[in-house]
N, CA, C and O atoms as a GROMACS GRO file, in nm:
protein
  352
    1UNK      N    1   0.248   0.076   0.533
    1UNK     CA    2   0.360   0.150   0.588
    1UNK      C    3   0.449   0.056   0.670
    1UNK      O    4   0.569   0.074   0.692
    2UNK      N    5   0.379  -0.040   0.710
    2UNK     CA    6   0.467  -0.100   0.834
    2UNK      C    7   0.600  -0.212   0.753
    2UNK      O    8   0.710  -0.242   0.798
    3UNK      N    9   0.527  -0.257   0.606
    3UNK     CA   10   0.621  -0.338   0.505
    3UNK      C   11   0.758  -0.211   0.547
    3UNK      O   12   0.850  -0.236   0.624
    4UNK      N   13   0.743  -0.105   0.488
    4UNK     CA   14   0.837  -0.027   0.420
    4UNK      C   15   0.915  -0.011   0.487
    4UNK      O   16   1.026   0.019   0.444
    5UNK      N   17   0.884  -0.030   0.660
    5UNK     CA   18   0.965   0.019   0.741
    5UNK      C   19   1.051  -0.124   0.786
    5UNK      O   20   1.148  -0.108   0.860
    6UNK      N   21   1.030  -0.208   0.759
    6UNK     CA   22   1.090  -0.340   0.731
    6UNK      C   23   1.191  -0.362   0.621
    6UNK      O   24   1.305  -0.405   0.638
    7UNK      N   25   1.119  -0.318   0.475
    7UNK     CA   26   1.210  -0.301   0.360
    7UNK      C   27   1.376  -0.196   0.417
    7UNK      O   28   1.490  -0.229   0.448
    8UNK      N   29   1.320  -0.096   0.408
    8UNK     CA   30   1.446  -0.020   0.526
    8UNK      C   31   1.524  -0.059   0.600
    8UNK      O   32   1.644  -0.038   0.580
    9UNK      N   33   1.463  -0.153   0.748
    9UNK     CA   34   1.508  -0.196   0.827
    9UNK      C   35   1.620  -0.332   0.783
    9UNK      O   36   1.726  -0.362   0.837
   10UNK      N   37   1.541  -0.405   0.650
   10UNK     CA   38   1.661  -0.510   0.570
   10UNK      C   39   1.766  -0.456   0.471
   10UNK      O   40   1.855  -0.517   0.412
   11UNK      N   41   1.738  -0.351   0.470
   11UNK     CA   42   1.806  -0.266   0.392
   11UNK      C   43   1.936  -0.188   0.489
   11UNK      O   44   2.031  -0.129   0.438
   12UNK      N   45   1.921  -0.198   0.588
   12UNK     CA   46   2.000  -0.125   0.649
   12UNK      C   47   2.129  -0.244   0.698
   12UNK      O   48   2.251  -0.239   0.712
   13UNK      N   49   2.002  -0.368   0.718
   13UNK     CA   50   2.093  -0.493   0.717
   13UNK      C   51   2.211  -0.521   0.613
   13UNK      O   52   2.322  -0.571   0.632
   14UNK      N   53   2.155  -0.475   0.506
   14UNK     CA   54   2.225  -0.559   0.387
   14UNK      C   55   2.172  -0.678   0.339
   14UNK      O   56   2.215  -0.695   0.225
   15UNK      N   57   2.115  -0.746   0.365
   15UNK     CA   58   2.024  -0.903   0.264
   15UNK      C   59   1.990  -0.833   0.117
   15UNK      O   60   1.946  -0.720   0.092
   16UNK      N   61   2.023  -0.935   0.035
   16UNK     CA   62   1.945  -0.890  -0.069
   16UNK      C   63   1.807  -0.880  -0.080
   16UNK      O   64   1.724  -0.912   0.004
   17UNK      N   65   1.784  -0.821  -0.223
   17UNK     CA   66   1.587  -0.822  -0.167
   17UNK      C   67   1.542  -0.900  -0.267
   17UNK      O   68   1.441  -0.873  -0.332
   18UNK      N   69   1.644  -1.045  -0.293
   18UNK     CA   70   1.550  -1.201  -0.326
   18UNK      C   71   1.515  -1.200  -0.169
   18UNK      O   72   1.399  -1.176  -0.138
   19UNK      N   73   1.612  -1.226  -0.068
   19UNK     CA   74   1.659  -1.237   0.053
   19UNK      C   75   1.544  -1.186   0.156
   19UNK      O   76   1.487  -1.243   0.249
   20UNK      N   77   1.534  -1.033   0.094
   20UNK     CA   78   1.433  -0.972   0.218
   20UNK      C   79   1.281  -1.001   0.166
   20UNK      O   80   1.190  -0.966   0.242
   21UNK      N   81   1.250  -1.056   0.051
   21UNK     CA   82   1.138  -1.081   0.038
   21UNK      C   83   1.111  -1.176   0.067
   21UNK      O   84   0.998  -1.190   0.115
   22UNK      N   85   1.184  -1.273   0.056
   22UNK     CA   86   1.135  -1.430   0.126
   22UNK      C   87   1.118  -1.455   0.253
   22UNK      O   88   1.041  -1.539   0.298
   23UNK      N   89   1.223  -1.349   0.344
   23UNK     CA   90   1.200  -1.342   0.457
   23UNK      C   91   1.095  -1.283   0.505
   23UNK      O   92   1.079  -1.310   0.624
   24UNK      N   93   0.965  -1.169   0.432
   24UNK     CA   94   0.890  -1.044   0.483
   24UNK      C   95   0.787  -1.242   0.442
   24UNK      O   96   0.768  -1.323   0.533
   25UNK      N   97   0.761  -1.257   0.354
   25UNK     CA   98   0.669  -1.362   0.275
   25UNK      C   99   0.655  -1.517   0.400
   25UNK      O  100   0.555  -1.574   0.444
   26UNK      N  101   0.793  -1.539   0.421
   26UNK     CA  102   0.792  -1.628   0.568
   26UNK      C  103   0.745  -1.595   0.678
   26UNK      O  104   0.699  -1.684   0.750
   27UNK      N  105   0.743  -1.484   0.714
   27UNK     CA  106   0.697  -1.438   0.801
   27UNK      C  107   0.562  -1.419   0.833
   27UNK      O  108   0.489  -1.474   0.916
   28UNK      N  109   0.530  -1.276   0.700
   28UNK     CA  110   0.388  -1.261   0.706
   28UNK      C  111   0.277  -1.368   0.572
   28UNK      O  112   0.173  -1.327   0.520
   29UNK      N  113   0.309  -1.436   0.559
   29UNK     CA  114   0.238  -1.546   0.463
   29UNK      C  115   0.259  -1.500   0.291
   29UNK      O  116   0.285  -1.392   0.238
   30UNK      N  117   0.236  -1.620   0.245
   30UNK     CA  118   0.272  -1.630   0.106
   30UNK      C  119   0.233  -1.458   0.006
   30UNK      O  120   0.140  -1.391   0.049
   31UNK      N  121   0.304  -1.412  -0.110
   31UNK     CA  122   0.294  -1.346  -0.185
   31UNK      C  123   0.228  -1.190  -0.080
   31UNK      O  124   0.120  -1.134  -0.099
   32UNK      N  125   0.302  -1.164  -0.005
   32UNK     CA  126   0.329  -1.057   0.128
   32UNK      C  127   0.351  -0.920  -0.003
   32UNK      O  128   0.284  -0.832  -0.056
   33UNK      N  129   0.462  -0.966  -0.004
   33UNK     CA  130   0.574  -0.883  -0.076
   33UNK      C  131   0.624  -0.983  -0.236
   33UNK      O  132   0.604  -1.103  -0.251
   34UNK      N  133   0.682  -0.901  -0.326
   34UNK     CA  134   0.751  -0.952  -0.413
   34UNK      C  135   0.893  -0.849  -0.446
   34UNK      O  136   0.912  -0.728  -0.431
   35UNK      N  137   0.995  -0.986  -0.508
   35UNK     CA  138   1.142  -0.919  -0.507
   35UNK      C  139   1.141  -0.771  -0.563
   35UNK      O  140   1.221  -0.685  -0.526
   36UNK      N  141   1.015  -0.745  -0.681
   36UNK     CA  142   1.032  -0.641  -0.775
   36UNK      C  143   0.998  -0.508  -0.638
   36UNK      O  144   1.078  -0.428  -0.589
   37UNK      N  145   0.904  -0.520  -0.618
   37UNK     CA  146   0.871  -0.464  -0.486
   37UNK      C  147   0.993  -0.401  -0.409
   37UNK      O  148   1.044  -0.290  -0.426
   38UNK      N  149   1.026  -0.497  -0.321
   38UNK     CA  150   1.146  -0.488  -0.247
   38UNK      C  151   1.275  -0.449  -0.326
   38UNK      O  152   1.379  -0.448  -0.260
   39UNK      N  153   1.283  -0.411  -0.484
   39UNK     CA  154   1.421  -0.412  -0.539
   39UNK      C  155   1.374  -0.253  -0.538
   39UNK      O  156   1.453  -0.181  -0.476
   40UNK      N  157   1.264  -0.189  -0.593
   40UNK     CA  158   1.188  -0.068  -0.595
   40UNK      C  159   1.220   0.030  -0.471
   40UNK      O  160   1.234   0.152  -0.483
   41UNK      N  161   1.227  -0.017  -0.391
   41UNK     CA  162   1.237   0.046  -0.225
   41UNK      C  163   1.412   0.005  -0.179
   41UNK      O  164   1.481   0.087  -0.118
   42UNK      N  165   1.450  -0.097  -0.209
   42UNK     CA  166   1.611  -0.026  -0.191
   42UNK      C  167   1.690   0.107  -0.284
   42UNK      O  168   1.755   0.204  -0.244
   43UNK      N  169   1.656   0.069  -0.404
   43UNK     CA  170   1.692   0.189  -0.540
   43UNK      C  171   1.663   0.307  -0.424
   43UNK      O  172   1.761   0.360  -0.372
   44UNK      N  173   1.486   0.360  -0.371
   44UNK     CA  174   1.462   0.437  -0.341
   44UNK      C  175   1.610   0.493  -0.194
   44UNK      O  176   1.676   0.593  -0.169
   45UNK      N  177   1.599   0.396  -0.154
   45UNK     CA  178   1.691   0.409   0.016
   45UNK      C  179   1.821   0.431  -0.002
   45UNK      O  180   1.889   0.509   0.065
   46UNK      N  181   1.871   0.336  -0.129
   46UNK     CA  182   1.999   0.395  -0.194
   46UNK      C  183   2.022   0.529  -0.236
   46UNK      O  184   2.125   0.579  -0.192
   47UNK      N  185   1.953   0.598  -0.310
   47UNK     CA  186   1.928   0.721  -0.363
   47UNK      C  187   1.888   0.830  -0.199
   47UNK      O  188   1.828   0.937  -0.215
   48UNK      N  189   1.913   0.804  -0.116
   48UNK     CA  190   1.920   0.863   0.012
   48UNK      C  191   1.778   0.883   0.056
   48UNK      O  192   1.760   0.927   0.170
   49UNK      N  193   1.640   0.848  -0.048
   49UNK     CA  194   1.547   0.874   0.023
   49UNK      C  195   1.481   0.780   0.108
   49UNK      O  196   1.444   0.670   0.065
   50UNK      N  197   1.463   0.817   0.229
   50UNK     CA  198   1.430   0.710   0.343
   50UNK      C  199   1.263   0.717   0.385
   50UNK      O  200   1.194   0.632   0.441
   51UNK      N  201   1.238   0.819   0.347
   51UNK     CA  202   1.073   0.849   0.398
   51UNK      C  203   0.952   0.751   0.343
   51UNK      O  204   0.906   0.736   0.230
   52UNK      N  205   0.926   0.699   0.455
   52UNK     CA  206   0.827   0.581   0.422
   52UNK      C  207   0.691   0.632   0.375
   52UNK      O  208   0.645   0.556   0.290
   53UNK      N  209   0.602   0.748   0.406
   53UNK     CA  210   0.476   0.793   0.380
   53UNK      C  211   0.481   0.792   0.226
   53UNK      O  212   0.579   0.784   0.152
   54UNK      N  213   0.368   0.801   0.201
   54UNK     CA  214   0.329   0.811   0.012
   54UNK      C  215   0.351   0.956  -0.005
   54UNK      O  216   0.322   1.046   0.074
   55UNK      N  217   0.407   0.966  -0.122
   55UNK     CA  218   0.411   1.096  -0.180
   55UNK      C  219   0.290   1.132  -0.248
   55UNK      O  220   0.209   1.046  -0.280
   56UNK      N  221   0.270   1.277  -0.276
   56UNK     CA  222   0.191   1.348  -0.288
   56UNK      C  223   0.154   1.364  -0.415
   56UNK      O  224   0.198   1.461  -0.475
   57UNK      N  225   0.063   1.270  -0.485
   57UNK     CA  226   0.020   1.287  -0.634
   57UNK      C  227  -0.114   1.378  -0.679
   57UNK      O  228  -0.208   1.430  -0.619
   58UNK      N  229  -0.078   1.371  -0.797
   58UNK     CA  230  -0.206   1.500  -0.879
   58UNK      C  231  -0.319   1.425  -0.863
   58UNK      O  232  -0.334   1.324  -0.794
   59UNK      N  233  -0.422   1.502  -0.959
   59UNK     CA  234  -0.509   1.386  -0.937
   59UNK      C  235  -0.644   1.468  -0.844
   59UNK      O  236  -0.649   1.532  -0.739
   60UNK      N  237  -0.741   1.427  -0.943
   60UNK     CA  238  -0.907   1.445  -0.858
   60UNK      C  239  -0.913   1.422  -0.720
   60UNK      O  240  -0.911   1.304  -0.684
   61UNK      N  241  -0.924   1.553  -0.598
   61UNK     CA  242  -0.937   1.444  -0.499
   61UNK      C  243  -1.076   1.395  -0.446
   61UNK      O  244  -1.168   1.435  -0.517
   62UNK      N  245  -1.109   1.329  -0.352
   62UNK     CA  246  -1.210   1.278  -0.334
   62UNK      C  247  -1.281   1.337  -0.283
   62UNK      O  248  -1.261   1.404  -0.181
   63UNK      N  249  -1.414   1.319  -0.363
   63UNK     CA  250  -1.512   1.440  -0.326
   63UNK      C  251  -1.650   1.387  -0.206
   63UNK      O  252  -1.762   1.432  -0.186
   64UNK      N  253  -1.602   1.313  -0.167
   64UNK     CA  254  -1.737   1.218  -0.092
   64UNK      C  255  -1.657   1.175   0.038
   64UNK      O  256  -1.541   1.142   0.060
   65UNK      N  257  -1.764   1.188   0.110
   65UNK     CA  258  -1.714   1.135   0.302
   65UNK      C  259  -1.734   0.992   0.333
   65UNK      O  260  -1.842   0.934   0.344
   66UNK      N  261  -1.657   0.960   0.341
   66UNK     CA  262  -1.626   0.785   0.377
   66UNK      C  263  -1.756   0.754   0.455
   66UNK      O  264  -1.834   0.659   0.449
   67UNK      N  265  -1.753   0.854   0.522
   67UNK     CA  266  -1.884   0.790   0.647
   67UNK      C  267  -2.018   0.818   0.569
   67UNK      O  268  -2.113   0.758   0.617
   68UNK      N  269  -2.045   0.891   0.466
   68UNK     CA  270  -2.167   0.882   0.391
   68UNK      C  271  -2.187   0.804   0.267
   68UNK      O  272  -2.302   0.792   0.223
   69UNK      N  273  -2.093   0.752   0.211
   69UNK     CA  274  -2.059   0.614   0.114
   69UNK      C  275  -2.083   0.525   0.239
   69UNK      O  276  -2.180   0.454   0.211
   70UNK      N  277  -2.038   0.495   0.372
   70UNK     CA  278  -2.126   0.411   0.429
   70UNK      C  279  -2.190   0.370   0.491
   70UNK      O  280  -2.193   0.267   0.559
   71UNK      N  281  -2.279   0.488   0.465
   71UNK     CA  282  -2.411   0.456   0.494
   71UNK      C  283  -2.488   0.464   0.402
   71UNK      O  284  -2.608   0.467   0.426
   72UNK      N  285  -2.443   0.468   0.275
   72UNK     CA  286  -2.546   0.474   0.149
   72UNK      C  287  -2.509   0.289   0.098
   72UNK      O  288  -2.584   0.226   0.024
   73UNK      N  289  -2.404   0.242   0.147
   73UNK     CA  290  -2.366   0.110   0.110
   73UNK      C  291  -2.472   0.003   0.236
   73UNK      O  292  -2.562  -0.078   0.217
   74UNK      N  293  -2.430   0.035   0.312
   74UNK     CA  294  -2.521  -0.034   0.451
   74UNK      C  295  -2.664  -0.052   0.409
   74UNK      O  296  -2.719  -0.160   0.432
   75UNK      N  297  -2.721   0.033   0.359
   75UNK     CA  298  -2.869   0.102   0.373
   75UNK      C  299  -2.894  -0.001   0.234
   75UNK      O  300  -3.006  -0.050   0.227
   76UNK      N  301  -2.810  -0.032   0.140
   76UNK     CA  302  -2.844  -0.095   0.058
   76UNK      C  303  -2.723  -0.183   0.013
   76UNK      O  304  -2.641  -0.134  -0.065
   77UNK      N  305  -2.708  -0.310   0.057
   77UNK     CA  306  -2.595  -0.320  -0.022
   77UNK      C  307  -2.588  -0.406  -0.093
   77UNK      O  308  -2.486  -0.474  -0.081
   78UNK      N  309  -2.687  -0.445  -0.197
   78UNK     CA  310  -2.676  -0.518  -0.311
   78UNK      C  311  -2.690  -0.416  -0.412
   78UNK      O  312  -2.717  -0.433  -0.531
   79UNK      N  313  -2.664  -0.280  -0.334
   79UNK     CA  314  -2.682  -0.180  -0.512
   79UNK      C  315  -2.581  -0.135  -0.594
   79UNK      O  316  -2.486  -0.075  -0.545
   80UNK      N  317  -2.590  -0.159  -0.720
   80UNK     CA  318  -2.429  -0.155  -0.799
   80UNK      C  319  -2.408  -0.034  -0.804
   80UNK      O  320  -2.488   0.055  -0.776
   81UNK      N  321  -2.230  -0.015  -0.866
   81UNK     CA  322  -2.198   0.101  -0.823
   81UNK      C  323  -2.258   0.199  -0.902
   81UNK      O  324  -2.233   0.309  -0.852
   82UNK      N  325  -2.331   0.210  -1.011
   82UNK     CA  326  -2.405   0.327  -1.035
   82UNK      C  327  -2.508   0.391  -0.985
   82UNK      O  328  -2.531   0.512  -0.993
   83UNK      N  329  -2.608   0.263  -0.904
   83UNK     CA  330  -2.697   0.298  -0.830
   83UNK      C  331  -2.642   0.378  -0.752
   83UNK      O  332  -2.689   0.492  -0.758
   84UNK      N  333  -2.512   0.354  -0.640
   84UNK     CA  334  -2.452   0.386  -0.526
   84UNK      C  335  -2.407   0.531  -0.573
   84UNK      O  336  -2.359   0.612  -0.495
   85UNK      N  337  -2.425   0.555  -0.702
   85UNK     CA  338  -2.331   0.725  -0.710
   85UNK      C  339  -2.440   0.791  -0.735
   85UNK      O  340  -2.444   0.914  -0.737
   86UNK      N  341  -2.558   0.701  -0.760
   86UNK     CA  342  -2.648   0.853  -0.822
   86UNK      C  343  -2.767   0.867  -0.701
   86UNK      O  344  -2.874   0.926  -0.707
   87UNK      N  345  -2.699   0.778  -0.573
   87UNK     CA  346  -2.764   0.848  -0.441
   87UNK      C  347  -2.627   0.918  -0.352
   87UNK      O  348  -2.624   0.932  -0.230
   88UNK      N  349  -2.566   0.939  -0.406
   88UNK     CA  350  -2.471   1.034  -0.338
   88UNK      C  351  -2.489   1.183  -0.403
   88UNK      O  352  -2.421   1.277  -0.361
   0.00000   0.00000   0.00000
């Protein structure tokens, strides 16, 4: 989230986004961001939408509690991921 609000923030500048990616990439270290990236998120800001959060896709949601994947990972963690699903 914090890129996007940067992408925006160069966007509001005006730099291009060869421009704002080299600058996000100087900043925060090599291959940060890429131009395609940053060309993706002006289109979006141009088109008036500004809202940085992820939109809301279809899709299975997740059926398992982060905190009990880890502790089934901890408790063992050289076990591959099939082992790891058929103790959940």
């Amino acid at each position: 989230m914090q890129l996007r609000a940067i992408f925006l923030f160069q966007f509001k500048l005006g730099p291009k986004a060869a421009e704002t990616a080299q600058d996000i990439n100087t900043a925060f270290g090599p291959k940060t961001t890429c131009v395609r990236t940053v060309e993706r998120w002006i289109n979006r800001f141009r088109n008036g939408d500004e809202k940085l959060g992820d939109e809301q896709r279809s899709g299975r949601p997740a059926e398992i509690d982060d905190d009990q994947l880890k502790t089934v990972v901890e408790a063992n963690p050289r076990a591959t991921l099939r082992e790891l699903a058929s103790g959940l």
